[in-house]
C-alpha positions in Angstrom: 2.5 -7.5 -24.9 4.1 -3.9 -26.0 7.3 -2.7 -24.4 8.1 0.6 -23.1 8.7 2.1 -26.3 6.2 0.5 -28.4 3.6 1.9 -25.8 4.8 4.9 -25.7 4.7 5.3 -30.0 1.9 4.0 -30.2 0.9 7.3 -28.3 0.8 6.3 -25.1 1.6 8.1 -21.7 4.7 10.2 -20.8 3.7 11.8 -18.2 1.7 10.7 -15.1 0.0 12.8 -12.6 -0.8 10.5 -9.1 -3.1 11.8 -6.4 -2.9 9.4 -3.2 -1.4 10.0 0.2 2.2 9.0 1.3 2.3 5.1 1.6 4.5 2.2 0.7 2.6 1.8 -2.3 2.4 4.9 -4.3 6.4 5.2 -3.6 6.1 1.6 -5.5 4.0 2.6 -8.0 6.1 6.2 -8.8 9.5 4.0 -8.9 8.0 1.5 -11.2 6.3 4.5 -13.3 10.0 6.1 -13.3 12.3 3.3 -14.2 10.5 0.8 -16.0 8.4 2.9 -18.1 10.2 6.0 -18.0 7.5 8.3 -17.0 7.7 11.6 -15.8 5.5 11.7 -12.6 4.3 14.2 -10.3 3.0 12.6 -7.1 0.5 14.7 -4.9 0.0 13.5 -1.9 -1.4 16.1 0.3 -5.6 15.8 0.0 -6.0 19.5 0.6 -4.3 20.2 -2.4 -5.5 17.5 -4.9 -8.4 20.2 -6.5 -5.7 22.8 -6.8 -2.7 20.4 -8.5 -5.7 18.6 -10.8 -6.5 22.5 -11.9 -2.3 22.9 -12.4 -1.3 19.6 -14.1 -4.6 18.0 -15.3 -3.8 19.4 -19.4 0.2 18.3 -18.9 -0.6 14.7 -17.6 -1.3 11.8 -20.4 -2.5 9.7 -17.4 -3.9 10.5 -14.4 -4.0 7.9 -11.6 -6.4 8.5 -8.3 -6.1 6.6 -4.9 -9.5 6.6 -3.7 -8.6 5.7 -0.1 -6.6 8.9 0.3 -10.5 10.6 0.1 -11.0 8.6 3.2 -14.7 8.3 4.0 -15.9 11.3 2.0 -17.3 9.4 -1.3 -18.9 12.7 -2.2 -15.6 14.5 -2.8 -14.3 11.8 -4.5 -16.9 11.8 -6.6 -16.5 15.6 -7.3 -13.2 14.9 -7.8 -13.4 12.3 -10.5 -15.9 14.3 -12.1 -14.0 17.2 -12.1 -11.1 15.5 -13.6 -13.3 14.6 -16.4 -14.6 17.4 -17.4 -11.2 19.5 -17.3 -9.7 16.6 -20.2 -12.4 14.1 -21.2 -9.9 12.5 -22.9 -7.2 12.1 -20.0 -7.3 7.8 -19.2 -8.3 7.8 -15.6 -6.4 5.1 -13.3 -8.4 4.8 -9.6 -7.1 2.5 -7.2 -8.6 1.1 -3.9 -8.3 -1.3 -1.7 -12.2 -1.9 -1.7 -11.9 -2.7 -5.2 -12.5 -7.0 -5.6 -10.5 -7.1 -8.5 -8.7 -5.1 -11.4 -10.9 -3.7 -14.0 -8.9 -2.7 -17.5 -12.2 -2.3 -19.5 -13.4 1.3 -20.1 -17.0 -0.1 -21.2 -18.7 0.5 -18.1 -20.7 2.9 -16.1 -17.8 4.8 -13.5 -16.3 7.9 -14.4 -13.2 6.3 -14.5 -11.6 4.2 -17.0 -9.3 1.6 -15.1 -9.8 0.0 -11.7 -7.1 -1.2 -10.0 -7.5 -3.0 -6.2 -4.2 -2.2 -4.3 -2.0 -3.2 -3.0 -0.8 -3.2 -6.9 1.6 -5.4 -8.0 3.9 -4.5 -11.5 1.8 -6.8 -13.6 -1.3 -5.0 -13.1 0.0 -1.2 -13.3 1.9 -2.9 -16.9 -1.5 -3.4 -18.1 -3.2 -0.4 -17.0 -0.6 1.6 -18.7 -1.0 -0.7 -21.9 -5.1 0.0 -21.1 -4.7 3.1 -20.8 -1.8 3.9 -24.0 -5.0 2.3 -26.1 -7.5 4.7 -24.8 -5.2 7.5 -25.5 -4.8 6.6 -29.2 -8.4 4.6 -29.9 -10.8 6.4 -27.7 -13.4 4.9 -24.9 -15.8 2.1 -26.5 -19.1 2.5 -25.3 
């Protein structure tokens, strides 16, 4: 498995952009993205200003990584959202997390608009791997 720095030269993320309401778990997820993959990351949690900050930050951010369940029941503007996010950078990995997710999905070969599906609560392992996911999408590409 890479380290830190070996992620990060082989062109992986510096800076992560997160989009989920205040909880236990996205203050987790922001430490973990801070100290032990020294990441610069800007955490918006209000969902009234998600389009706005994705508009702002979406070109500065080598990851982006979505809580769906901060979209509460409105699947249609999480969908917009998503979509939105991919056409601003269709190159920008895309990390969603859910808790209505069955398991974690690191494979960027299927049909969602995102890239990596993570099913929270998240542990360290998993957001390790996503980052190492999503490092090799930044420097190979998506495999169709």
């Amino acid at each position: 498995s890479l380290t830190t720095h070996e992620t990060k030269s082989a062109g992986g993320p510096n800076r992560a952009v997160s989009f989920g309401k205040p909880s236990g778990c996205m203050e987790k997820i922001k430490y973990w993205l801070e100290t032990d993959f020294d990441l610069r990351v800007l955490n918006v949690k209000n969902p009234t200003f998600y389009i706005e900050w994705l508009f702002r930050y979406a070109a500065l951010a080598d990851v982006l990584i979505v809580d769906r369940d901060s979209f509460e029941s409105s699947s249609s503007s999480f969908g917009k959202f998503i979509a939105l996010a991919r056409e601003l950078d269709d190159e920008l990995p895309i990390m969603v997390m859910s808790s209505s997710f069955t398991v974690n999905d690191f494979s960027s070969c299927w049909s969602d608009d995102w890239d990596i599906s993570l099913k929270s609560p998240i542990d360290e392992t998993a957001l390790k791997v996503a980052l190492i996911s999503a490092a090799d999408l930044s420097v190979n590409g998506r495999q169709n």
